[in-house]
C-alpha positions as CSV (number, residue, x, y, z in Angstrom):
1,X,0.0,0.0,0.0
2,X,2.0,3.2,-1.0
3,X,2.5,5.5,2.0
4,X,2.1,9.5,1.9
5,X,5.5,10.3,0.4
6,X,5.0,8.0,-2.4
7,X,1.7,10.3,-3.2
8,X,3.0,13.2,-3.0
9,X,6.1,12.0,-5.3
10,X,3.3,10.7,-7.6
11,X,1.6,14.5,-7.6
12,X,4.9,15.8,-8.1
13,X,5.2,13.9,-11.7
14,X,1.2,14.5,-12.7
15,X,2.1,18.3,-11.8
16,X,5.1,18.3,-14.0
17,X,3.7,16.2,-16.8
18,X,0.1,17.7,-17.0
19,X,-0.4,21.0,-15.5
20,X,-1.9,23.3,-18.1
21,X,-2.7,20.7,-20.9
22,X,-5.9,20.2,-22.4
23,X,-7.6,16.6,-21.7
24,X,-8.5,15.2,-25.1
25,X,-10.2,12.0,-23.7
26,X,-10.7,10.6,-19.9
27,X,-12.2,7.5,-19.1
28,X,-13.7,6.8,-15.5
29,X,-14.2,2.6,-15.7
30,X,-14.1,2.2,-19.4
31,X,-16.7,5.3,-19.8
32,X,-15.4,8.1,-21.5
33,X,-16.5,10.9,-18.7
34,X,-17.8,14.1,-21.0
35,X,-17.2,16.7,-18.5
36,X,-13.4,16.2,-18.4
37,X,-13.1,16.2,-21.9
38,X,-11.6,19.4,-23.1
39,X,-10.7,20.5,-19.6
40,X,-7.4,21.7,-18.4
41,X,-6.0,20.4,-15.4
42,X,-5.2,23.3,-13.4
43,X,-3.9,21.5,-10.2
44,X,-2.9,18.3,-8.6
45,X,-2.8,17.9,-4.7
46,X,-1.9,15.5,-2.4
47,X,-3.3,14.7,1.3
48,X,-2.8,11.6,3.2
49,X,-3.1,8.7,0.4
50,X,-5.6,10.8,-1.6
51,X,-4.1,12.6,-5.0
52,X,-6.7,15.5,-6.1
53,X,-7.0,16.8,-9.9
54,X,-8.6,19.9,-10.6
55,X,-9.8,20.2,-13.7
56,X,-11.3,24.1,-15.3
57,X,-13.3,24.2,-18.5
58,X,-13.8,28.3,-19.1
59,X,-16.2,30.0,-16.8
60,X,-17.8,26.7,-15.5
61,X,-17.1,25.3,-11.6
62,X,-14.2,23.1,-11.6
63,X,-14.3,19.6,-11.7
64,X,-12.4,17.9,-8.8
65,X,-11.5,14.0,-9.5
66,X,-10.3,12.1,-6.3
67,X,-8.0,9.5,-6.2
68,X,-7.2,7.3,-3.3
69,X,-4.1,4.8,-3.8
């Protein structure tokens, strides 16, 4: 089971990798998920063993996903 460090190492890398790009395609169990497509993702956090990705789309709320590992 990965411990807290390991998240926020794992936040680190999404940060660095995905910050500011455009999401052409997410799937959430094989479903593509409409309201994260064409979203950017503005941030990635980490708390305890939970990563969270906030995604904007213009002037509409933000779209938090939340991962626990």
């Amino acid at each position: 089971m990965p411990e807290g460090d390991t998240i926020h190492k794992h936040a680190a890398q999404l940060r660095a990798a995905f910050v500011g790009r455009t999401a052409v395609g997410v799937r959430r169990g094989g479903v593509v998920e409409p309201r994260l497509t064409g979203a950017a993702l503005a941030a990635v956090e980490a708390t305890g063993k939970h990563l969270s990705l906030r995604f904007v789309r213009g002037d509409e709320p933000p779209v938090i996903v939340r991962v626990h590992l």
